[in-house]
N, C-alpha and C positions, 0 to 999 in steps of 0.2 A: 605873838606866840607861835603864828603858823611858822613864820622865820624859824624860830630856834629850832621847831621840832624839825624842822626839814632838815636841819644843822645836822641834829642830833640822829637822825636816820641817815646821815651821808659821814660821820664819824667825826666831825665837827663839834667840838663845844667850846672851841676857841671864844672868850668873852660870857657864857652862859652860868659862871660857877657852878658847873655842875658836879655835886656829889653826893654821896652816899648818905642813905639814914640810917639812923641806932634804934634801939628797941623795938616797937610795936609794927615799924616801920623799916627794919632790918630786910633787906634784897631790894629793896626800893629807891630809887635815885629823886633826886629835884636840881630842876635850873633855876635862876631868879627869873624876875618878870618887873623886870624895869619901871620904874615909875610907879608902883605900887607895894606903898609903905614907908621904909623908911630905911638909912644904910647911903653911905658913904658908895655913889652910882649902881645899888644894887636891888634897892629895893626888900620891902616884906617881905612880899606875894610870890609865890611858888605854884610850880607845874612839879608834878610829883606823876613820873613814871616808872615802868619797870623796864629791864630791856631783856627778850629772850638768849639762848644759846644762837641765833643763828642774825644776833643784830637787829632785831626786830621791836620796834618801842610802841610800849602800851601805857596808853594816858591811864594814868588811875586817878589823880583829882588837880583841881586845880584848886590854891589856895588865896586870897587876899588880904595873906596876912601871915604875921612868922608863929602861926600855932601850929605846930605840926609833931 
């Protein structure tokens, strides 16, 4: 997980699927987290952060599992 975030702070999400959520969770992104859960190399389990105006990414939760 530290890998990706570092990805993801250096502009990187090449391999991460990282994208957007809907609803409740609208301006909030998520990458997968390999090996946790289930998905064709992708996994459940999700890292759900936000990222500010200036590039700057904040962990908001970590999930183990695709409830989100």
């Amino acid at each position: 997980m530290d890998k990706a975030l570092d990805k993801l702070k250096n502009g990187d999400s090449t391999g991460l699927h990282d994208h957007g959520l809907k609803g409740d969770r609208k301006g909030e992104r998520a990458i997968d987290i390999r090996g946790k859960g289930t998905g064709v190399n992708r996994g459940g389990g999700r890292v759900i952060y936000e990222k500010d105006k200036n590039g700057n990414i904040k962990l908001k939760d970590v999930i183990t599992g695709h409830k989100y």
